[in-house]
C-alpha positions, 0 to 999 in steps of 0.5 A, a space after each residue: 122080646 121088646 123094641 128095646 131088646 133091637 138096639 134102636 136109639 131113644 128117639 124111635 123108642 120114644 115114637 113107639 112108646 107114643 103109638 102104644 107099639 111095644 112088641 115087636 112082629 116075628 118079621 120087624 124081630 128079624 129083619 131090624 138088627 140086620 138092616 141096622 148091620 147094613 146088609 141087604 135083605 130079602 124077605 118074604 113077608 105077608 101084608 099085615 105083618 108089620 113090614 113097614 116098621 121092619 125098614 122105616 125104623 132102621 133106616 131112621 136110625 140109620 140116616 139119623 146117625 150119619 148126621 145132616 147133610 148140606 145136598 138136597 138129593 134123598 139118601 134112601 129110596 122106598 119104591 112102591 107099586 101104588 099111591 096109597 101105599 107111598 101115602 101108607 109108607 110115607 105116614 108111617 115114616 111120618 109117625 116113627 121119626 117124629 122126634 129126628 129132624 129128618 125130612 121124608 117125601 112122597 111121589 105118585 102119579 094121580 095127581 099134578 106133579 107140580 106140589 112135588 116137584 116144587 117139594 123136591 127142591 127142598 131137602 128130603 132125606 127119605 123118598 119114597 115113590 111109585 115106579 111111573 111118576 118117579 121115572 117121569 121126574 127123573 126124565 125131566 131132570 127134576 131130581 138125582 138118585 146119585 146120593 141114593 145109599 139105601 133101597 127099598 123094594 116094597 111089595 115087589 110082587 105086586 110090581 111085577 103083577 102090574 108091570 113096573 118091572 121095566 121101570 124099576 130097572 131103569 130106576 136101578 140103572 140110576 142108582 149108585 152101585 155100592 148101596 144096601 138093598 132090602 127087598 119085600 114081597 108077600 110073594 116069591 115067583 121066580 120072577 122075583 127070585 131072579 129080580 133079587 139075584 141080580 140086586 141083592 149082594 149076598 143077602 140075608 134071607 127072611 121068611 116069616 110065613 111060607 111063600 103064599 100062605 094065608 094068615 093062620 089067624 084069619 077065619 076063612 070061610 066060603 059061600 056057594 050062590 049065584 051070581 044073580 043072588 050076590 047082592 041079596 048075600 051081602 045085604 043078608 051078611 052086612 046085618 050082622 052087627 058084629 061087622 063093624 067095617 068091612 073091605 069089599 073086593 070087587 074085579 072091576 071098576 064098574 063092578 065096584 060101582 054097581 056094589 057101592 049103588 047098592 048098598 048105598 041104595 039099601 041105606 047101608 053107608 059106603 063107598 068106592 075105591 079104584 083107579 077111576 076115581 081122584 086121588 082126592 076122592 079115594 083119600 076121602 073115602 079111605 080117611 072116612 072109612 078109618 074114622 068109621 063114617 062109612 062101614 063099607 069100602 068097596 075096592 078093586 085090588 090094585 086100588 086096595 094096596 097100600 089100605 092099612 085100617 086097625 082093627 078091621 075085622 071082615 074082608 069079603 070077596 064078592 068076587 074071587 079073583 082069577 090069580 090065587 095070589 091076589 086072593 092072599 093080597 085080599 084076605 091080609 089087609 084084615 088080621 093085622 100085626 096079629 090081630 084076628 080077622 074075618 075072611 067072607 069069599 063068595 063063589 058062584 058057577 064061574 068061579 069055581 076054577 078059581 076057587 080051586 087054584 086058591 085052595 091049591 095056592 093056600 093048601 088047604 079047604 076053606 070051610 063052606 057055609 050050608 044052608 043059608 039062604 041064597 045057596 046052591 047044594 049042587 055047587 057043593 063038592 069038589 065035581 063041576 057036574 052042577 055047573 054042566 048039568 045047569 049048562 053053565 059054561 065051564 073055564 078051562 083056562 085062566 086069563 093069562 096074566 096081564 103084563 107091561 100094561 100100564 097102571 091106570 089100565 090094571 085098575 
């Protein structure tokens, strides 16, 4: 199977041809043709997959097709929950509709909204926006979504997670009734099953993995230590000269700070990513860390969304995270479109809990390394009696998760 075998017109071809792409992902097979049939489409697809071509490229055609239009309002509507992927997502549209005259626009808060307001005045065909800043700009009346003929949800569970779910409802309430709706998500809750029930007009249904199943190419694999010892493990690993870029979780904004002082204090060169920082600071980072002049980004989840680098071979969990879905977000960002990818979790007493949930979510035992020299053979096992027989207190409940609060306090 080839692009050419999906009925898309030369122009995108061409714009494939250019970036080396010539096979399409199982998702981008899939979901193509039936998003150039005009239906709406539900699908369940993983981070790294490929997702971004399976809507930007139709609705390119799509919208090519239909021929220019004489009114400023947008056509399609892409809905993102961060502002690195709406900069993700824009630039893909960027690269795939180079040779069409279409005109695409990027909206996100971070930053003054004066460059995007004055933007809006000219035409853009295709908007893609964060649910926030969007809903800020329709509120002062500085655009339309009358014209809107096409919708993308994209990563709908990670809007839910950070609490956009009202505001995407207000979104919709703004929206034309008879439009084609697509609705992307790595996750399939209930809360976004009954999301797309009330959005979704007899949709096709696309599932190109199991909901909430990791990646079977990426390497996953599991260090027992402490948490006093986590520094110690990370230098000990960076030496490694098979790593040659690696994305750093941490759970905290501080936390990612404390790591990046670290590593950067050891002479290993690095950096932060999370939601205390500009917009311009994190666009530097990441543009350094793609070019290769850092070998270390460091990121809290909702900051990393939207961080597509090739060729990135290790994810390291510093931190496990305290929802099981976060850890499938986490590990997909390396793997990529079908490339290998390298999953390196640390787990010390307290985070043990987490670790069996993850293991449930993922159903199946992420290999442990022995014997290195920062382990804890108590931790070993699938008891807790290492943890009470240290007096290490012992979680009994997971936080509940954190809903309606706002973006900046998530990250």
């Amino acid at each position: 199977m080839s692009f050419n075998n999906l009925q898309l017109i030369a122009p995108l071809l061409k714009a494939l041809s250019d970036t080396c792409y010539t096979t399409p992902t199982p998702v981008q097979e899939q979901s193509i043709p039936v998003i150039l049939q005009n239906r709406d489409v539900l699908a369940c697809a993983q981070t790294g997959t490929g997702k971004t071509a399976s809507f930007a490229l139709p609705l390119l055609q799509l919208l090519h097709l239909q021929g220019a239009t004489k009114q400023n309002n947008c056509r399609a509507l892409i809905l993102v929950p961060t502002r690195e992927l709406a900069l993700q997502v824009a630039e893909s549209f960027g690269v795939y509709g180079k040779y069409l005259s279409l005109k695409h626009l990027a909206v996100f808060g971070g930053v003054s909204q004066y460059n995007q307001v004055k933007a809006l005045r000219q035409k853009a065909d295709v908007l893609i926006a964060t649910p926030g800043r969007l809903l800020d700009l329709l509120n002062q009346g500085c655009l339309s979504l009358s014209n809107i003929q096409y919708l993308v949800l994209d990563e709908a569970d990670r809007m839910l997670d950070m609490g956009f779910v009202n505001d995407v409802r207000k979104i919709l309430s703004r929206l034309p009734l008879q439009r084609q709706t697509i609705l992307f998500s790595a996750t399939m809750p209930t809360e976004i099953q009954q999301l797309a029930g009330t959005l979704l007009s007899q949709p096709i249904k696309i599932t190109v993995t199991p909901p909430a199943t990791t990646v079977d190419r990426i390497q996953q694999s599991l260090y027992y230590t402490e948490k006093r010892f986590k520094p110690s493990l990370l230098l000990q690993l960076l030496k490694d000269e098979r790593i040659q870029t690696v994305l750093v979780f941490a759970r905290t904004k501080h936390g990612a700070d404390k790591i990046t002082q670290n590593l950067t204090g050891a002479g290993i060169k690095a950096a932060a990513i999370h939601g205390n920082k500009s917009q311009s600071a994190r666009q530097t980072a990441l543009l350094n860390f793609k070019k290769g002049a850092i070998k270390v980004l460091v990121a809290t989840d909702i900051a990393a969304r939207g961080i597509d680098v090739d060729h990135m071979g290790h994810v390291i969990n510093y931190e496990l995270p305290n929802e099981p879905e976060t850890y499938v977000h986490r590990i997909g960002r390396t793997g990529r479109a079908g490339a290998e990818g390298i999953a390196i979790s640390f787990c010390d007493y307290e985070e043990k809990l987490y670790l069996r949930d993850i293991q449930k979510l993922i159903r199946k035992t992420i290999p442990v390394i022995k014997g290195h020299a920062f382990d804890v053979p108590l931790m070993h096992g699938d008891d807790f009696k290492a943890a009470d027989s240290l007096q290490i207190p012992r979680r009994t409940n997971r936080p509940a998760k954190r809903k309606g609060r706002s973006f900046m306090q998530h990250i």
